[in-house]
C-alpha positions in Angstrom: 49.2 -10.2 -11.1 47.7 -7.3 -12.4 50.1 -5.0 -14.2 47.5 -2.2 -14.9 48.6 -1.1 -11.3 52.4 0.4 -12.7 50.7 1.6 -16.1 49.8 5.3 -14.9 53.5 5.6 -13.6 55.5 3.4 -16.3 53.5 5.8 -19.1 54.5 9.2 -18.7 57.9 7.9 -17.2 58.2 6.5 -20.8 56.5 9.4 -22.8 58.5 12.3 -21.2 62.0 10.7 -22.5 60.4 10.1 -26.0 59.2 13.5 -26.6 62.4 14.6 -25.6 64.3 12.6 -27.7 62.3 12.6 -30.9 60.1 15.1 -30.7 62.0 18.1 -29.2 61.8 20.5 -31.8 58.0 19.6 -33.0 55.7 21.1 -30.4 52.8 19.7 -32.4 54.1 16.6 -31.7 54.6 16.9 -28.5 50.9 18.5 -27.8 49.3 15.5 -29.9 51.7 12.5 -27.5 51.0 14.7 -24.2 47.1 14.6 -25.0 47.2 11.0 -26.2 49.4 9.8 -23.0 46.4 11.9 -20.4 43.7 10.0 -22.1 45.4 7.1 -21.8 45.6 7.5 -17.8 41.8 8.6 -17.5 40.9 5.0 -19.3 43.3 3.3 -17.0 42.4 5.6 -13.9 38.7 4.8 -14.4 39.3 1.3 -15.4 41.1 0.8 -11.8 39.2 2.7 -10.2 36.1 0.2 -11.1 38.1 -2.8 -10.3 38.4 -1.7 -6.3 35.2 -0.1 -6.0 33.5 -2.8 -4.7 36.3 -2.7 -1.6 39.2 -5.0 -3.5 42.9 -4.5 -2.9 44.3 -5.0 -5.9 48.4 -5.3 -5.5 51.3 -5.1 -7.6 54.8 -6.7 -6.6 57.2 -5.3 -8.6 59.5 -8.4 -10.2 57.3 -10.7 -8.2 58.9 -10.1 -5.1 56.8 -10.7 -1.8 56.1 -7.5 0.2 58.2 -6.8 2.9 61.0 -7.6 1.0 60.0 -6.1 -2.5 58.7 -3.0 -3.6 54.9 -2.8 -3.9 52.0 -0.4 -5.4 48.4 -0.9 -3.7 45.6 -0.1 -5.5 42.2 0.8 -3.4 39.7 3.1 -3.5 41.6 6.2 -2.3 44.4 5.7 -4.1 42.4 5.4 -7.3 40.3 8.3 -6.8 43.5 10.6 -6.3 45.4 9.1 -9.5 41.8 9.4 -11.3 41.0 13.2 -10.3 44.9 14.0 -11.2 44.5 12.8 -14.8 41.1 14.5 -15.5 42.6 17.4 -13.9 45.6 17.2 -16.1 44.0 16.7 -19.7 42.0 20.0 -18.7 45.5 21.9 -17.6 47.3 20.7 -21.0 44.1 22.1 -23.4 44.6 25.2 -21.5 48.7 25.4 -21.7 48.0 24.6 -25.8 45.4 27.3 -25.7 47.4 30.0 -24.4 50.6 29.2 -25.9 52.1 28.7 -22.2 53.7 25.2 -23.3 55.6 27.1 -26.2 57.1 29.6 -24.5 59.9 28.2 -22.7 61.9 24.2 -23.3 60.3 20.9 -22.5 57.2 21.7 -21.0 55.6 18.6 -22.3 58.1 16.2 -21.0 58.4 17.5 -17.6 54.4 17.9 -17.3 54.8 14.1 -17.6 57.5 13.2 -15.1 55.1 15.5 -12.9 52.5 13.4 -13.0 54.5 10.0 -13.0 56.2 11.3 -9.5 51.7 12.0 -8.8 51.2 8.9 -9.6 53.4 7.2 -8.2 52.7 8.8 -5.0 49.3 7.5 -4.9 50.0 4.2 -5.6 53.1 3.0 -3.5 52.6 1.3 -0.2 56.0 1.8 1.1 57.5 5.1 2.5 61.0 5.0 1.1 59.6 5.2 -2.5 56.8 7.7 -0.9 60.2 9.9 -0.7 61.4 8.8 -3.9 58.2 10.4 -5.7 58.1 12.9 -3.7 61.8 13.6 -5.1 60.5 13.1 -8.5 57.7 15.9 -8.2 60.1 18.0 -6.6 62.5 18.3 -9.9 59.7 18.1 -12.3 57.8 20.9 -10.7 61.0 23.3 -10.6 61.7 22.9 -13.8 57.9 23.4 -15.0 57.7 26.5 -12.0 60.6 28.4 -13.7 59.0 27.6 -17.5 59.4 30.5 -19.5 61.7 32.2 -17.2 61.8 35.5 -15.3 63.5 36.8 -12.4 60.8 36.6 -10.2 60.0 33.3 -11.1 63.4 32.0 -11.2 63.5 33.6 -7.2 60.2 32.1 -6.2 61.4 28.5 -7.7 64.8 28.8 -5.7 62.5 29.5 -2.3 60.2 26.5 -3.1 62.7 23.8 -3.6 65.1 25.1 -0.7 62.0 24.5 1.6 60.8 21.6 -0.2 64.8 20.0 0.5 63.8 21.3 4.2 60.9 18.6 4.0 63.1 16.1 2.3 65.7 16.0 4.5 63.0 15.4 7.3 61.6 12.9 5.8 65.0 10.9 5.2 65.2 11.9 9.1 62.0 9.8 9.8 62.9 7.1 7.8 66.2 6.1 9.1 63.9 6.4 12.8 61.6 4.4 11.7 63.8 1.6 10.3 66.0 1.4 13.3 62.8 0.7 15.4 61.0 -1.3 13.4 63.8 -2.6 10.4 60.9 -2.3 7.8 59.4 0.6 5.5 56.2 -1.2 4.0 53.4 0.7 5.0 51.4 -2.8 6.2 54.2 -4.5 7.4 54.5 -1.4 9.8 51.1 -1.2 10.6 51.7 -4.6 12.0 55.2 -3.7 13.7 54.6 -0.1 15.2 51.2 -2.0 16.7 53.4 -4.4 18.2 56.0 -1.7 20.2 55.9 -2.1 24.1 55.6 1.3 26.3 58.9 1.2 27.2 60.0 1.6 23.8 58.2 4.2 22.1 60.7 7.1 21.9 62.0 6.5 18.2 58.9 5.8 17.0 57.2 8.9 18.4 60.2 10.8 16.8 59.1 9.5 13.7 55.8 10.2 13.9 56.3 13.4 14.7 58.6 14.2 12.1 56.3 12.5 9.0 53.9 15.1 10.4 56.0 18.0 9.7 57.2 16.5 5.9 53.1 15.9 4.8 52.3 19.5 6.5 55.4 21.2 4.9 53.4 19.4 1.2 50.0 20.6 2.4 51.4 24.0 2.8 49.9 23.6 7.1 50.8 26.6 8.4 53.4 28.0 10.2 54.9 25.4 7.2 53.5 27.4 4.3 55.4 29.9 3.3 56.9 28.8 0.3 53.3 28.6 -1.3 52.3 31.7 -2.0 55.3 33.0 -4.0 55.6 30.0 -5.5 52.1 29.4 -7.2 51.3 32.7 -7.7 54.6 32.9 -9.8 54.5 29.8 -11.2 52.7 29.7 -15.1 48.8 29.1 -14.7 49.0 25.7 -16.2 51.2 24.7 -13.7 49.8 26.3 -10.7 46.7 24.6 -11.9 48.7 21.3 -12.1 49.9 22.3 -8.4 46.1 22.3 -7.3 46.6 18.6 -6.7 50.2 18.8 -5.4 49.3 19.8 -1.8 46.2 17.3 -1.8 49.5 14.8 -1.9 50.5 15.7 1.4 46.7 15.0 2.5 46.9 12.1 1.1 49.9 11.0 3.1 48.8 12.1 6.5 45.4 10.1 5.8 47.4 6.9 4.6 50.2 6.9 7.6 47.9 7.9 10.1 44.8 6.0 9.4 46.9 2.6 9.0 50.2 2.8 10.9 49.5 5.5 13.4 46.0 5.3 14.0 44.0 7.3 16.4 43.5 4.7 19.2 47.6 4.0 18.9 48.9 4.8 22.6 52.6 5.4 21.1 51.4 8.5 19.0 48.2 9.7 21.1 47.6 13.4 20.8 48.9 14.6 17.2 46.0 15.1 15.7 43.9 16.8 18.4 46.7 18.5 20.2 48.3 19.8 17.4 47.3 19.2 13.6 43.4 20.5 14.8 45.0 23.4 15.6 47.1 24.4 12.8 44.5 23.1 10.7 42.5 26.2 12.3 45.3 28.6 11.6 46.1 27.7 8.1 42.2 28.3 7.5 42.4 31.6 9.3 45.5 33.0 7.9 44.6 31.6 4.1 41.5 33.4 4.2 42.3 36.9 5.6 45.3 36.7 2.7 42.5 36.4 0.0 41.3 39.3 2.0 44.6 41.4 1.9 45.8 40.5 -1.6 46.9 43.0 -4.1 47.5 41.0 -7.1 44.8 38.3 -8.4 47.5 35.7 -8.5 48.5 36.0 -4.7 44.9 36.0 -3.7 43.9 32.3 -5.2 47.4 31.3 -3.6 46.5 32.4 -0.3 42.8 30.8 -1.4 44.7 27.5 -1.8 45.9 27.4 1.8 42.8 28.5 3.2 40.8 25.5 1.1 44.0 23.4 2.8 43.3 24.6 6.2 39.4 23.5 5.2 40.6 19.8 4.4 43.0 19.2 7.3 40.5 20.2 9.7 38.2 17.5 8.7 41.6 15.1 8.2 42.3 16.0 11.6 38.9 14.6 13.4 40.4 11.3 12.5 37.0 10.0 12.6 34.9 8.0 9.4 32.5 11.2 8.8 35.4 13.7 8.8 37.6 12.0 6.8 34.6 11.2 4.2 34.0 14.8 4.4 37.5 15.7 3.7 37.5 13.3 0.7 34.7 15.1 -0.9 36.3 18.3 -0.3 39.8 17.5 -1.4 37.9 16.9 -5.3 36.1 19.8 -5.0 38.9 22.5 -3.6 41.7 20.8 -6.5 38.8 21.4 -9.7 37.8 24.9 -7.7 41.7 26.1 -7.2 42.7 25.0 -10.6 39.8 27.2 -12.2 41.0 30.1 -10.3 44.5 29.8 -11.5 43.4 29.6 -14.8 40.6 32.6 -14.9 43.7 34.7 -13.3 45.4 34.0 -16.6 42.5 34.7 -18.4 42.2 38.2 -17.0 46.3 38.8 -17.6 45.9 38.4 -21.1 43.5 40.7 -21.3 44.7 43.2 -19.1 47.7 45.0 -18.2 48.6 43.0 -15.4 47.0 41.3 -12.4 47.0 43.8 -9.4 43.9 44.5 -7.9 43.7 47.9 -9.1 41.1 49.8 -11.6 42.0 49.2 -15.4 40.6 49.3 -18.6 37.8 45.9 -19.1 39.9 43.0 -19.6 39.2 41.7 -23.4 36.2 39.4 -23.4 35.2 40.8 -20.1 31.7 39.7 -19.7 32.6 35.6 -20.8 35.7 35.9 -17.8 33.9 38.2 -15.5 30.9 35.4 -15.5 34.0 32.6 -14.8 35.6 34.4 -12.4 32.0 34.7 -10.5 31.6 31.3 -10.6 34.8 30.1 -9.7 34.7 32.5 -6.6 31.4 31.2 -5.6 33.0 27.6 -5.5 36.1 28.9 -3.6 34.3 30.6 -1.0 31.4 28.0 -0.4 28.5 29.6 -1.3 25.5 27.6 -2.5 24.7 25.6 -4.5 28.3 24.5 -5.6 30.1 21.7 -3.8 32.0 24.2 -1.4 28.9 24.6 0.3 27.9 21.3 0.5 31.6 20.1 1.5 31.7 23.0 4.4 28.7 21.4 5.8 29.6 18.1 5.6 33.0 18.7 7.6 30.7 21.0 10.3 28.6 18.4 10.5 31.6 15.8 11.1 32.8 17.9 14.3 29.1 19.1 15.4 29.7 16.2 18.3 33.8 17.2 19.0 34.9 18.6 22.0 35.7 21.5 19.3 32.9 22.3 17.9 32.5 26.0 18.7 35.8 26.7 17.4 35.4 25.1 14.5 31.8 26.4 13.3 33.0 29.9 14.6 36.4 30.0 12.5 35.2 28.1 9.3 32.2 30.2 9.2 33.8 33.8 9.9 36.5 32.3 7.1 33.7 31.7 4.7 32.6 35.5 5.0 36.1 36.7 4.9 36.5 34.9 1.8 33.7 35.8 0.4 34.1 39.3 1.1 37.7 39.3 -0.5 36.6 37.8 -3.7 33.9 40.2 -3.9 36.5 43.0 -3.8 38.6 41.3 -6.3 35.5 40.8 -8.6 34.4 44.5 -8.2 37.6 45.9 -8.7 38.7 43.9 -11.8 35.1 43.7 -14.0 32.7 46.6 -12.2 35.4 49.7 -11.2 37.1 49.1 -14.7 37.9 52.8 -16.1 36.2 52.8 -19.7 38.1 52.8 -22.7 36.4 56.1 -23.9 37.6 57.8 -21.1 41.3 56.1 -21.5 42.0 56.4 -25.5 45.6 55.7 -25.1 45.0 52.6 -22.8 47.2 49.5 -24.8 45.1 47.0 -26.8 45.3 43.7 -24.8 44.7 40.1 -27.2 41.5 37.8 -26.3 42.0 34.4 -25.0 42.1 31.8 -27.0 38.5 29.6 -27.2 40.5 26.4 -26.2 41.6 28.3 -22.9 38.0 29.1 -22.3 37.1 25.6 -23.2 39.4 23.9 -20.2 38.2 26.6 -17.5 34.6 25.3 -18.8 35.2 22.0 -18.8 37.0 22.0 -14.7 33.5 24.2 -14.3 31.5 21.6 -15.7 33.0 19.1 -13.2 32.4 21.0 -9.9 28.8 21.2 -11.2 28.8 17.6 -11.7 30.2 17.2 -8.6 27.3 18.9 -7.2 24.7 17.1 -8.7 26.1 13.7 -7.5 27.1 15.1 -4.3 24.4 11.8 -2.6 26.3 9.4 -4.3 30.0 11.0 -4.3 29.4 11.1 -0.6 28.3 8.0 -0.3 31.5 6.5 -2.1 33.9 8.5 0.4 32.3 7.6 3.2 32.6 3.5 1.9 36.2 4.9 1.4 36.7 6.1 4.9 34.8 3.0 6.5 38.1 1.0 4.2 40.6 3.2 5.4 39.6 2.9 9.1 39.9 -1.1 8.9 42.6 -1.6 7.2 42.8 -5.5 8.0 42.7 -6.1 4.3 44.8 -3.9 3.0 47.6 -5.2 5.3 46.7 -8.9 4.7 46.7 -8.8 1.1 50.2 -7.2 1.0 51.8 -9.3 3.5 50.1 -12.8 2.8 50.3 -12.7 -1.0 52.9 -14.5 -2.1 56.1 -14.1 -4.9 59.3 -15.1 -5.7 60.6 -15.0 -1.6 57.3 -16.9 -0.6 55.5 -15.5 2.6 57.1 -13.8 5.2 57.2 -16.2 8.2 55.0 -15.0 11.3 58.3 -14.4 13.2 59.5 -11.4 10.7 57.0 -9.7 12.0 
């Protein structure tokens, strides 16, 4: 068995309790463990992510119990690339919290940062739904305590908003559970690929309940609208190294609509025909719409890359919701490039706070080191908005070229294009307003004196900019490997056979389990 499987959820599960315990009142301590444990998670990220590129399923039985009966983490090559992209995304988010001081401004920021990403991880990695909710619990209680770091009113009331509607989507999801064990008595993702396939006409109702109601928990995570309203508030509040974190939170609610409903509610599934035409397609369109006309309307940076981050959600689900190999590929390649490109933003939007009074979109004095953050900002935008030659573009035309043969098509070209100018637009008028229309400091000799950012901050927003570029250049072969992933995902005869047929302590399941 390999046991490198549990390592990027047993580590920070284990490091978060240490630094807690023995290094609670040493922050450089906690910054050199924090650093050391991410590193740690690339290697093994990388290093699993090698193992299943060449289409194995690597599984884990947790005390050698046999799947259905046992718990069980499945390594392939989606699950990999998500824990891999959440590390590299996380070493770059703790140089920036250590650069700005963010992690030393309020209690155990370090040890929470890692029960956030073993609750990630863990996510990623489990192939049953009960301990999908589990982690999903986990992230919950880590992220409210890293949301309200460092304290504040408005914080404190944007936290309170996020977790009541994030127990909304728990208590949904423990909703669609119990359905879904009453029909079918099992919550291992293959063994119900296997059981829900196997449900007569007649019979469907509970099931269809179920179905329904996982939709609403992984759109209430993806921040889908009319389900997003806890988002904005909520990131734009949160600290920047933790609304950067965020960046790959909602991709988790992706991830889980891709997983369920490429392997136990598949497209050509007669019991659960219909959601994701009828009605994720279509709310995928909104949450585009809506996202991008709030980067439009924003008056404060921070709200603008919020509402950014649902329009760049809306972008992904409508290529999810083609439920076909080229649009789910697409989506793939999109869901790395909208994560690196929302994180940046978070972080620039720091950036400019710290050298400025605050973040509204209204004409100040130059932020301090305006030039270095101005030229970020203009990058990062260009990413967000899907200009060439960054991977936006290329990802928006991979997901138009995915529904160019859809009974959809106009809609979607004429709303994801008229999105990409309003976005653009938008970001323009933040860009102008905060770096161009500045008020000199001649003319304003009494404006306060604002501190530069620290050259490690500057160093992480570089090194998440270095990545989408990289991301560009190997756009050919990054496609390529997402497309290998979608072609896995959409025959997911081994995934199911290696988690059912492998043996443990129980033996194999006998044919008439199932």
């Amino acid at each position: 068995m390999n046991h490198w499987i549990i390592a990027p959820i047993v580590l920070p599960a284990l490091l978060a309790p240490f630094i807690v315990l023995a290094a609670r009142y040493h922050i450089g301590i906690q910054r050199t463990l924090s650093i050391a444990g991410v590193l740690a998670l690339i290697s093994i990220a990388a290093g699993l992510a090698f193992q299943v590129s060449d289409g194995t399923i690597v599984l884990y039985q947790l005390s050698d119990w046999a799947a259905p009966f046992g718990i069980v983490l499945v390594a392939d090559r989606l699950s990999t690339l998500m824990i891999l992209l959440t590390a590299v995304l996380a070493l770059f988010v703790l140089l920036y919290a250590i650069g700005s001081g963010w992690d030393n401004r309020g209690r155990h920021f370090h040890a929470l940062f890692q029960f956030q990403l073993m609750g990630i991880m863990g996510a990623f990695l489990t192939g049953d739904l009960f301990n999908l909710f589990v982690f999903f619990e986990v992230l919950l209680i880590a992220s409210y305590g890293l949301m309200i770091h460092a304290g504040g009113n408005e914080r404190l009331r944007a936290g309170v908003q996020y977790v009541l509607f994030n127990l909304i989507g728990s208590t949904l999801f423990l909703f669609a559970l119990g359905s879904i064990y009453a029909e079918t008595g099992t919550l291992n993702m293959a063994d119900l690929a296997n059981r829900v396939a196997m449900i007569g006409p007649e019979d469907t109702v509970g099931i269809r309940i179920a179905a329904v109601l996982l939709l609403l928990v992984f759109a209430i995570k993806a921040a889908l609208v009319p389900l997003h309203f806890w988002l904005p508030s909520s990131y734009a509040e949160a600290p920047a190294p933790v609304a950067a974190l965020f960046a790959i939170m909602t991709k988790v609610g992706a991830y889980a609509i891709i997983r369920v409903y490429t392997m136990i509610f598949p497209p050509d599934l007669d019991v659960t025909a219909g959601l994701h035409d009828l009605w994720l397609l279509p709310a995928a369109l909104l949450s585009l719409a809506i996202g991008m006309v709030g980067v439009l309307a924003a008056k404060r940076l921070d709200r603008l890359v919020a509402f950014s981050v649902i329009g760049s959600m809306g972008m992904v689900m409508v290529a999810i919701s083609l439920f076909t190999p080229e649009g789910i590929a697409a989506a793939l390649y999109y869901i790395v490039h909208s994560t690196l490109a929302g994180a940046v933003l978070f972080l620039i939007s720091d950036l400019v706070r710290t050298g400025r009074a605050d973040l509204n979109l209204t004409p100040q004095p130059p932020v301090v080191g305006n030039a270095l953050t101005a030229g970020l900002f203009f990058t990062g935008a260009i990413a967000m908005a899907g200009l060439p030659p960054l991977s936006g573009f290329l990802g928006k035309l991979l997901i138009l070229n995915a529904a160019y043969d859809t009974d959809l098509m106009v809609w979607i070209w004429v709303i994801v294009l008229a999105s990409s100018l309003i976005s653009i637009v938008g970001f323009s008028r933040a860009g102008s307003v905060l770096f161009w229309k500045a008020h000199s400091i001649e003319a304003l000799e009494d404006a306060p004196v604002h501190q530069r950012p620290a050259a490690l901050s500057y160093v992480a927003v570089g090194g998440l900019i270095t990545l989408l570029v990289a991301h560009t250049v190997f756009a050919g072969q990054m496609h390529s490997y997402t497309t290998t992933m979608a072609s896995q995902l959409f025959a997911p005869e081994p995934y199911i056979s290696t988690v059912i047929e492998t043996p443990g302590k129980l033996g194999i399941p006998s044919k008439e389990d199932h």
